[in-house]
C-alpha positions as CSV (number, residue, x, y, z in Angstrom):
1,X,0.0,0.0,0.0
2,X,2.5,2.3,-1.3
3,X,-0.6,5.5,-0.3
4,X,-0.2,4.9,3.4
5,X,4.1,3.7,3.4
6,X,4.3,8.1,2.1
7,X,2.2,8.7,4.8
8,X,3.4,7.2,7.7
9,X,7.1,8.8,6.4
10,X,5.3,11.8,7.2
11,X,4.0,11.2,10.5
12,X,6.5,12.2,13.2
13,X,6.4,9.1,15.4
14,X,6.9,6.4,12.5
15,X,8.9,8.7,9.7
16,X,12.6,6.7,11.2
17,X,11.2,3.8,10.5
18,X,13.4,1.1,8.2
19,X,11.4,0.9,4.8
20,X,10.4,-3.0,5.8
21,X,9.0,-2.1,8.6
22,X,7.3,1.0,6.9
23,X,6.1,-1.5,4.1
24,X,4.4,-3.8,7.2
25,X,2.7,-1.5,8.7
26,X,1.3,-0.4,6.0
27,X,0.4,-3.3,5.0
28,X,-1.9,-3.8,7.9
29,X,-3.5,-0.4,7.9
30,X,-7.2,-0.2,6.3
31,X,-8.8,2.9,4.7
32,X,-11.6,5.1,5.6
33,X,-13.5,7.7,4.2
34,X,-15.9,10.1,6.3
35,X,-18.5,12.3,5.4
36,X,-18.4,16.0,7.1
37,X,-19.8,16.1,10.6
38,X,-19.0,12.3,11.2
39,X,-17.8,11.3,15.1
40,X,-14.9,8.9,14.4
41,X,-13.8,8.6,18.0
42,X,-16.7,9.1,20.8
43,X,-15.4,10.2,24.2
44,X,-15.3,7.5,26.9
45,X,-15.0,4.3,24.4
46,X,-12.6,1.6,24.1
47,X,-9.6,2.9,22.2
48,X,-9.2,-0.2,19.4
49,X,-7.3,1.6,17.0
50,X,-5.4,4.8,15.9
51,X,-6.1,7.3,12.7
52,X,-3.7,8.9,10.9
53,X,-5.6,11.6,8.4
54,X,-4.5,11.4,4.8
55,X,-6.8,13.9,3.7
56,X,-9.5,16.4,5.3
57,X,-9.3,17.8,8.7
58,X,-11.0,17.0,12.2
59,X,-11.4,18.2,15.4
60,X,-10.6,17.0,18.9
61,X,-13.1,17.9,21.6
62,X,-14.7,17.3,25.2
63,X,-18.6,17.8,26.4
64,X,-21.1,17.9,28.8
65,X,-24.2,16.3,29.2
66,X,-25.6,19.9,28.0
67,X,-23.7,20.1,24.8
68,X,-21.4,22.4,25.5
69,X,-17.6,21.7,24.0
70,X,-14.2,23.0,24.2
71,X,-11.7,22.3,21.3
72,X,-8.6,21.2,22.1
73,X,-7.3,21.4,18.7
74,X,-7.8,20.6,14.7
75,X,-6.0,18.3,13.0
76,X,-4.9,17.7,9.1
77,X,-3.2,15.7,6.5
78,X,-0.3,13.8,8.0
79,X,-1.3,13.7,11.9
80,X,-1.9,10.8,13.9
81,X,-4.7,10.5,16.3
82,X,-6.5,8.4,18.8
83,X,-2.8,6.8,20.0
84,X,-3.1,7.8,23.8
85,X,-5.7,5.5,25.1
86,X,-3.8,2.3,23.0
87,X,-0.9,3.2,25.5
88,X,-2.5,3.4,29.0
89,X,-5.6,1.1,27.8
90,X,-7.8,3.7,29.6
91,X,-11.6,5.0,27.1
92,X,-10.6,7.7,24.6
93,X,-10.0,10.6,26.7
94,X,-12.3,13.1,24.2
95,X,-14.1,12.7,21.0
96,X,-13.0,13.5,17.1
97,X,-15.3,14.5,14.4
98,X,-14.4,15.3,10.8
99,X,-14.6,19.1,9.6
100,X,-14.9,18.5,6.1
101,X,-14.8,15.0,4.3
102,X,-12.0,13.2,5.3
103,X,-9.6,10.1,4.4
104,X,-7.9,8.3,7.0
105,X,-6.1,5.1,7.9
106,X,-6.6,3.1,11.0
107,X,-4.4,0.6,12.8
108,X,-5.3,-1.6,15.4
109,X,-3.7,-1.5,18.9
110,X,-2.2,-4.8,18.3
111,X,-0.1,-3.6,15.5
112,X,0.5,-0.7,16.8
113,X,2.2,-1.9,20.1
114,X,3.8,-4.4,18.1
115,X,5.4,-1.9,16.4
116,X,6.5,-0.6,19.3
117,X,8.1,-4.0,20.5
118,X,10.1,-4.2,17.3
119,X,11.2,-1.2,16.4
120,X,11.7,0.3,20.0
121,X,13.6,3.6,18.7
122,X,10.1,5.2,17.9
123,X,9.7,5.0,21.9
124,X,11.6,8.6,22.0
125,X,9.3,9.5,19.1
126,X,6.4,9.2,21.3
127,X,7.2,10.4,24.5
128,X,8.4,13.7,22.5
129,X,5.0,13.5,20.7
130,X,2.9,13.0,24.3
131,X,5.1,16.3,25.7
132,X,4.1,18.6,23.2
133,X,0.5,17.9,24.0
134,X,1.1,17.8,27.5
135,X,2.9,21.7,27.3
136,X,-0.1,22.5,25.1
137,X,-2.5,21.3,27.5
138,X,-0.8,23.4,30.4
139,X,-0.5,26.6,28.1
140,X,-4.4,26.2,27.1
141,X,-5.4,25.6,31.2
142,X,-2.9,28.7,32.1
143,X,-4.6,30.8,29.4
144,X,-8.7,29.6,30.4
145,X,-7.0,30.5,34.5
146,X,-5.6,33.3,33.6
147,X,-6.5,35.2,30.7
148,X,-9.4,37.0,30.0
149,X,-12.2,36.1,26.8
150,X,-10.6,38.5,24.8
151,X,-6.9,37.4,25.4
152,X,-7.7,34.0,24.5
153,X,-9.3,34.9,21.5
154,X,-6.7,37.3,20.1
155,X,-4.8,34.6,20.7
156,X,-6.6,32.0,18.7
157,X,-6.7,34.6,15.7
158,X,-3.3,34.4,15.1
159,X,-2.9,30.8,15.8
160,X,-5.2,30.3,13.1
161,X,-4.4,32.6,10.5
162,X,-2.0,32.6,7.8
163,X,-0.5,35.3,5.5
164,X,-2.5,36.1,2.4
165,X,-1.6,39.3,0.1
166,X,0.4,40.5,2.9
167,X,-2.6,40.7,5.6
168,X,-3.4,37.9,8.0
169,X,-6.7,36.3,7.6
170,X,-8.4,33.1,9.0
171,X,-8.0,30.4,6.6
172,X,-11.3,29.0,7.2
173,X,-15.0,30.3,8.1
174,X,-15.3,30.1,11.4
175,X,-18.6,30.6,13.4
176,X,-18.7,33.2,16.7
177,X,-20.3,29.8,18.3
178,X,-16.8,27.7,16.7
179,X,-14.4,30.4,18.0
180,X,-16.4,30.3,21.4
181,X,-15.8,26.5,22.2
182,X,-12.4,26.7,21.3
183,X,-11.2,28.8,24.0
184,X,-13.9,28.3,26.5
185,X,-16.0,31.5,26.1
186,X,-19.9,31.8,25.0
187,X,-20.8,32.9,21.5
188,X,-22.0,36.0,23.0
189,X,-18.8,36.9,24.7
190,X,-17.3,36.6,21.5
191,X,-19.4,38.5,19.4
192,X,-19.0,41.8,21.4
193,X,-15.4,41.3,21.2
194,X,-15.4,40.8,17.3
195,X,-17.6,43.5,17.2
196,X,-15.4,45.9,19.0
197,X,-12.5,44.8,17.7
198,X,-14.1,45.7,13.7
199,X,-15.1,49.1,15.3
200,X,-11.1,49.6,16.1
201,X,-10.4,48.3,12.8
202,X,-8.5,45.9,14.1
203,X,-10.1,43.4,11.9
204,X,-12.7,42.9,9.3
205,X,-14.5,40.7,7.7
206,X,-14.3,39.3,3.7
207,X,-16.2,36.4,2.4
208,X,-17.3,35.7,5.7
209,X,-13.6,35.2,7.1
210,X,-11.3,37.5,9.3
211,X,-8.7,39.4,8.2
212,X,-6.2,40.9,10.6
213,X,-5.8,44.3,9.6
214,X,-3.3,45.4,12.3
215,X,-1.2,43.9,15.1
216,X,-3.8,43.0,17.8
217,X,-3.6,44.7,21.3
218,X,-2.2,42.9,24.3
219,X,-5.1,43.8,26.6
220,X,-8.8,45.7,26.0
C-alpha cells in the first residue's frame, strides 16, 4: 500500500522507521473515508485503534451532558490521532469529528504496540509526541485560568491565520459559536469582542472570514 508507506514517512512518530518495517505497517492499515460532521472517535470508548488523516481535517473535543464543547485542537493531512488511550488502555479521553470529508487510515492496537516492541527507537518519538500535547494542554489551562475572553481569542486569531496578500486572515469560516468552544467562552462573549475589535479596525470581515488588519492589542 505504497498510499499509506508516504504517509506514515510523514508522521512524526513512525517517519525513522526502516522501509520494511514501513512497508508492514502499512500493510496492515485499512482505509476510511468520512462524510463531514461524522464522530470517528466518541469520548469514553474503548480505544481499538489509531487514525492517521491522509486527507481532510478533524477536530478534537470534550462535552457535557448539556452540549457544550471546548476544542482542544484541529488536526490535518499527516497527523496521527487516537494513540493515547492504545498506550494506557484507559476509554478515549475526548471525542473526534471530521470538519470537512476526510480520508484516514486506521491501525489496530495490536499492531501498533507491536510496532513498538520491534522497532523500539520510535519510543523517543512518542514520548516527545505526548510532551508537546502535555505543554499544550498546560498553556491552554494557564490561558482559560488566567487570561481573560478577549486574550484568549486574540490569541486564537493568530494561531489560526496565515499570511494572504500581505494581511493575516483566517483560513477557514469560522462561526462566533466555533471560535467560542475553542477557548472556552460563550458565542455572545465573543461576538462583542469581534464586534469591538471591527469598530477599532483591528479586523474585518471578507467572504465571511477575518482578516487581521493590524497587530492586535495585548489587553482591552
Amino acid at each position: 500500500m505504497p498510499e499509506l508507506t508516504d504517509l506514515l514517512k510523514e508522521v512524526s512518530t513512525f517517519s525513522e522507521l526502516e522501509p520494511d518495517a514501513l512497508e508492514s505497517l502499512a500493510a496492515k492499515g485499512r482505509r476510511h473515508t468520512f462524510k463531514k460532521n461524522t464522530v470517528i472517535m466518541p469520548e469514553g470508548e474503548p480505544g481499538e485503534c489509531l487514525y492517521i488523516i491522509a486527507s481532510g481535517s478533524v477536530k478534537v473535543f470534550v462535552g457535557d451532558e448539556d452540549g457544550r464543547e471546548l476544542v482542544l485542537y484541529q488536526e490535518g493531512p499527516g497527523t496521527c490521532i487516537g494513540d493515547i488511550s492504545l498506550l494506557d488502555d484507559a476509554p478515549r479521553s475526548a471525542s473526534v469529528i471530521t470538519l470537512e470529508k476526510t480520508v484516514a487510515w486506521s491501525l489496530s492496537k495490536h499492531d501498533f504496540l507491536t510496532c513498538i516492541e520491534q522497532n523500539p527507537q520510535i519510543s523517543l518519538k512518542i514520548i516527545r509526541t505526548l510532551t508537546r500535547r502535555l505543554r499544550d494542554a498546560t498553556g491552554g489551562i494557564r490561558s482559560l485560568a488566567l487570561d481573560n475572553v478577549y486574550r484568549r481569542l486574540a490569541d486564537k486569531l493568530i494561531e489560526l491565520a496565515i499570511e494572504e496578500d500581505g494581511v493575516l486572515a483566517l483560513e477557514k469560516r469560522y462561526s462566533q459559536q466555533d471560535l467560542g468552544n475553542m477557548i472556552g467562552a460563550s458565542r455572545e462573549m465573543v461576538g462583542k469582542v469581534i464586534s469591538e475589535l471591527i469598530n477599532g479596525e483591528y479586523i474585518e470581515m471578507r467572504d465571511k472570514r477575518i482578516h487581521i488588519l493590524k497587530n492586535l492589542p495585548r489587553n482591552w
